[in-house]
C-alpha positions in Angstrom: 113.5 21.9 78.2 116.7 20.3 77.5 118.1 16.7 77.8 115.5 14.2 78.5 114.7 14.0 82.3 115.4 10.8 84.2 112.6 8.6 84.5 109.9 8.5 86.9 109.9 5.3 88.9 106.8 4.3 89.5 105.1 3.1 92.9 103.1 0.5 91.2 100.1 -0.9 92.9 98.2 1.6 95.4 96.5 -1.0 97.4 100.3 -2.9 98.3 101.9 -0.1 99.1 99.3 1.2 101.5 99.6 -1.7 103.2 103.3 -0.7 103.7 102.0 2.8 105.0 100.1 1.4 107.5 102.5 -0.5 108.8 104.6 2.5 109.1 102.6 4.2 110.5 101.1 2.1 113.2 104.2 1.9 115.2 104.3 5.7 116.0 106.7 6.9 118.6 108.1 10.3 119.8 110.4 10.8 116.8 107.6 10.7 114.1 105.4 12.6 116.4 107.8 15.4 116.6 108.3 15.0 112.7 104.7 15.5 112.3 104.2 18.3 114.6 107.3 19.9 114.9 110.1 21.4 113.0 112.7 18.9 114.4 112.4 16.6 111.5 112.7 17.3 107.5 113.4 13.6 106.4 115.3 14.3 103.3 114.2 17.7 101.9 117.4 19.1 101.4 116.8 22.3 99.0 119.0 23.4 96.8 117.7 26.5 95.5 120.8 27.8 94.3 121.7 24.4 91.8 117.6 24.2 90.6 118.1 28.3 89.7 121.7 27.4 88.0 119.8 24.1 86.3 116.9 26.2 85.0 119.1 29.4 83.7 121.4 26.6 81.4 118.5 23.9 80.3 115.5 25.4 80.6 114.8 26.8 77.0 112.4 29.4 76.3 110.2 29.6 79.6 110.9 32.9 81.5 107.0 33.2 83.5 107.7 29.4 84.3 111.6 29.7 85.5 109.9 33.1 87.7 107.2 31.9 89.5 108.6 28.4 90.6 111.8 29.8 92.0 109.8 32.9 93.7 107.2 30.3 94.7 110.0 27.9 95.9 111.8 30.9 97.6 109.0 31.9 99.2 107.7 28.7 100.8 111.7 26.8 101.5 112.2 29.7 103.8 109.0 30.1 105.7 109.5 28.1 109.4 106.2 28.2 109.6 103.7 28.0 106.4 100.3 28.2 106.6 99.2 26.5 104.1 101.1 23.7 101.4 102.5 24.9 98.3 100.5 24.0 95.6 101.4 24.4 91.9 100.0 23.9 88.7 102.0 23.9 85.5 99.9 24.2 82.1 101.0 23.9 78.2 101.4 21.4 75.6 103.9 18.6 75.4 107.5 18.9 75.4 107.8 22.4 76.5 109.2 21.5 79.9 106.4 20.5 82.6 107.8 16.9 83.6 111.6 18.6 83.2 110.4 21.1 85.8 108.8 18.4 88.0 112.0 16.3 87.9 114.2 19.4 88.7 112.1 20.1 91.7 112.6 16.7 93.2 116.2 16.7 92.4 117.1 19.9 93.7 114.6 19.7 96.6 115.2 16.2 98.2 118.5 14.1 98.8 117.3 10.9 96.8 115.7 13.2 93.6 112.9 11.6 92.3 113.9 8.0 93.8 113.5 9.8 97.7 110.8 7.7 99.2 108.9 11.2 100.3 108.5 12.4 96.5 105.2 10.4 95.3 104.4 10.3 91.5 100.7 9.6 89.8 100.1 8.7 86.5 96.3 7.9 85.5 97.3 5.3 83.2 99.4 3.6 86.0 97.4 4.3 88.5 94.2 5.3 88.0 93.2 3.7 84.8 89.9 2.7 85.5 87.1 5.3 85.9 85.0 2.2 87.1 86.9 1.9 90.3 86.4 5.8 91.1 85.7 5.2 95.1 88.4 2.8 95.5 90.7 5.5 93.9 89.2 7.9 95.9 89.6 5.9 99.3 93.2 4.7 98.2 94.7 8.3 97.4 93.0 9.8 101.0 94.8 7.3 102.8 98.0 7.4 100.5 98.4 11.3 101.0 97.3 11.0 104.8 99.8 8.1 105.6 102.6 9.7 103.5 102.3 13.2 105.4 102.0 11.3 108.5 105.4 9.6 108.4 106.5 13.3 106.5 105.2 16.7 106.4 108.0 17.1 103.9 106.7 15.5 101.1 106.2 16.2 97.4 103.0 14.4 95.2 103.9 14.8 91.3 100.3 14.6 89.7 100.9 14.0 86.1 98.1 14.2 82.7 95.8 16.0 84.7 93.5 15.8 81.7 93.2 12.1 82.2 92.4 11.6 85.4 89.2 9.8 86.5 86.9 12.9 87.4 86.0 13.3 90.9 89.4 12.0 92.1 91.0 15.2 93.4 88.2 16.5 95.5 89.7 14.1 98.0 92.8 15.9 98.4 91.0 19.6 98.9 91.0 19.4 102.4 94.8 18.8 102.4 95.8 22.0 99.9 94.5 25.0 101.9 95.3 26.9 105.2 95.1 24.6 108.5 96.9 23.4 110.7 96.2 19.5 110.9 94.0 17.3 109.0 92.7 13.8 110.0 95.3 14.7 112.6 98.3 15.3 110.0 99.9 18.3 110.0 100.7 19.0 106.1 101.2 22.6 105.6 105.0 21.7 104.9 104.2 19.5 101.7 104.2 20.2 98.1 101.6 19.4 95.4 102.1 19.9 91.6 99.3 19.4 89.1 101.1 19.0 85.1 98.3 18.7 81.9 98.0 20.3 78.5 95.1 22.4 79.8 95.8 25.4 78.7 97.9 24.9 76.4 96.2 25.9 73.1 95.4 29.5 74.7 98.8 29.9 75.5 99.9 29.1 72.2 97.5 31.6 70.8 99.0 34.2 73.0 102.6 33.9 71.7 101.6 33.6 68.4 99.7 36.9 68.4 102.7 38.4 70.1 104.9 37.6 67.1 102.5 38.7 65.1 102.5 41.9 67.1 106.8 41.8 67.3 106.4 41.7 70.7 109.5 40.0 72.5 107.9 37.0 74.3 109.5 37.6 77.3 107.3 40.2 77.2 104.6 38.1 77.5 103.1 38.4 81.3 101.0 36.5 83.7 98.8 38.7 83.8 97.9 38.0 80.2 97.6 34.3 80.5 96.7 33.1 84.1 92.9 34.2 83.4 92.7 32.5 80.1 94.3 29.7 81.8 92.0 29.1 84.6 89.1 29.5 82.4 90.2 26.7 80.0 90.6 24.3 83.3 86.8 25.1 84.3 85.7 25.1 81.2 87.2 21.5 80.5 85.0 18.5 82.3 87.9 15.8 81.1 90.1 17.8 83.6 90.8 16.8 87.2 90.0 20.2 88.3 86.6 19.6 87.3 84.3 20.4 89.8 86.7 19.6 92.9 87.1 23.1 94.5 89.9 23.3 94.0 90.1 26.1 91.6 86.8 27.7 93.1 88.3 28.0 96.0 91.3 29.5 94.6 93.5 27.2 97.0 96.3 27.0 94.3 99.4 28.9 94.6 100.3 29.6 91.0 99.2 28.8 87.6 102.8 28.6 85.8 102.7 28.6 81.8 104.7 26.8 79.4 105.3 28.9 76.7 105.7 27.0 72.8 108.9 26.4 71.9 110.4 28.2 68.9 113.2 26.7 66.5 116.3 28.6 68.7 114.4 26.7 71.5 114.8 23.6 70.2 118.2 24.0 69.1 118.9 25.0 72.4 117.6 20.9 73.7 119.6 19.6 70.9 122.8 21.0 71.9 122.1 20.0 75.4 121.3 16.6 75.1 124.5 16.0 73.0 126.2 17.8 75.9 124.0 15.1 78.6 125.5 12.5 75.9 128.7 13.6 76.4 129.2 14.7 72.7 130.5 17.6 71.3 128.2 20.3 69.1 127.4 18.6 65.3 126.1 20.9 63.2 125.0 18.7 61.0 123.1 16.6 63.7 121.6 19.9 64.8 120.2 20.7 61.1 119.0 17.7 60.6 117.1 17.3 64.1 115.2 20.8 63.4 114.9 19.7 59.6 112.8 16.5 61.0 111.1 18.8 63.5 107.4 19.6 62.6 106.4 23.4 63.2 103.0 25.2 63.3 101.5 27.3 62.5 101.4 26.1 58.7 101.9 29.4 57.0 104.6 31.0 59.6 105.9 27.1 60.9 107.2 29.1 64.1 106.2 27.0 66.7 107.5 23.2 67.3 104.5 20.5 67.7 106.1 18.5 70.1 108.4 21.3 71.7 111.6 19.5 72.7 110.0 16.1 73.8 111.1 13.7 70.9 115.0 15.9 70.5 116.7 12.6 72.3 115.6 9.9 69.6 115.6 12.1 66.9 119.2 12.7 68.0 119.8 8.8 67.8 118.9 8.5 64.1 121.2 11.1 63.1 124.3 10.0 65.4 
């Protein structure tokens, strides 16, 4: 991770904005058709594949499985005419490692108004699902927000953020979207993109890299193969997650599990001296020393591994400015 990504904004209240949907979409005509059903129409998806590889190479610190898989995943799906199925993601380990950075890069990179387009739709549970109580409505709400979206454009990206904290039973709603057809409730959404972010995961992850410096194993040694089983098993295993008991994961209808990887002190260096170059500042050493100095690192006996990874570098940069 490096300087702090831009900001989410936020499409408030589900309920009003379906209401906009519907109006959308109940004044079809031919153009939206063809959108829908045809390759005539992208909206704004504009990929840059190129810039989001260049982006991820300077500021993404210490994820090599990550930087892999989304750009073959990316590759791989941008250049298809004709996929079968959506691309579905979903990106694992604990905070400030780079998840939302990732997320934010993809809409940049992948649409002409970044995260601000009005085809890439972010969810937060504590903006917009923050009452388990109201678990149908949710449910109803989301169908229709994901059906109405894809309807007006198959090229659309849905951000699903704190998996951990969604009300459960939420996503099995969106299961018939994420697998291989070619319309559903008369949408054709094999063009969209779906990316899950949570901490699930995380602490087995952790666990691997530590027993790989233990081992003096490189970590970009470290391979999927070692972690995307340990991974899945921790998102079963956990009932807070929004996995939990959806299909989704049974019915393996994700594309790739991408791992974060903890972030070690050269890693966190590595955000510092980025975000003073976002701030338009040159290297301080001093500023540098006394961010890592401030910086807590597990475990207790080696302190290798940041807490927080390089999620609090920008204010910790302010205090020593």
């Amino acid at each position: 991770m490096a300087a702090a990504p831009r900001s989410c904004r936020p499409w408030g209240s589900l309920p009003g904005l379906l209401a906009l949907v519907s109006a959308a979409t109940a004044t079809w005509d031919l153009t939206s058709l063809r959108c829908n059903f045809g390759s005539f129409c992208e909206c704004d998806f504009r990929p840059d594949l190129a810039g989001l590889e260049c982006d991820l190479a300077q500021h993404l610190a210490g994820q090599h499985l990550a930087k892999a898989l989304v750009l073959k995943s990316l590759k791989a799906f941008v250049q298809d005419p004709a996929p079968n199925k959506p691309l579905v993601l979903s990106l694992h380990g604990l905070s400030g490692t780079g998840k939302s950075y990732v997320s934010s890069l993809l809409a940049k990179y992948l649409f002409r108004g970044g995260l601000h387009s009005p085809h890439v739709h972010h969810f937060s549970p504590i903006i917009h699902f923050s009452h388990p109580n109201h678990i149908e409505r949710y449910k109803k709400d989301l169908k229709s927000w994901v059906q109405g979206n894809l309807t007006a454009c198959g090229r659309s990206l849905f951000l699903f953020d704190e998996m951990d904290k969604l009300p459960l039973g939420l996503m099995e709603v969106l299961r018939p979207f994420l697998g291989a057809s070619w319309v559903v409730y008369g949408t054709n959404y094999r063009k969209a993109i779906f990316i899950f972010i949570s901490n699930t995961g995380g602490e087995q992850i952790n666990q691997v890299a530590l027993e790989a410096w233990r081992s003096r194993r490189d970590r970009e040694e470290i391979e999927l193969q070692e972690l995307e089983p340990i991974i899945s098993r921790a998102v079963l295993d956990n009932p807070h997650h929004g996995f939990w008991h959806s299909g989704i994961m049974e019915e393996h209808l994700l594309d790739a599990v991408v791992p974060f990887l903890p972030l070690q002190r050269h890693h966190v260096r590595h955000c510092v001296l980025n975000e003073l170059a976002h701030l338009g500042l040159e290297p301080q050493d001093e500023v540098v020393q006394a961010v890592l100095d401030s910086t807590t690192f597990f475990p207790e006996e080696e302190q290798l591994f940041s807490s927080n990874g390089c999620k609090t570098v920008a204010s910790r940069i302010a205090l020593f400015l």
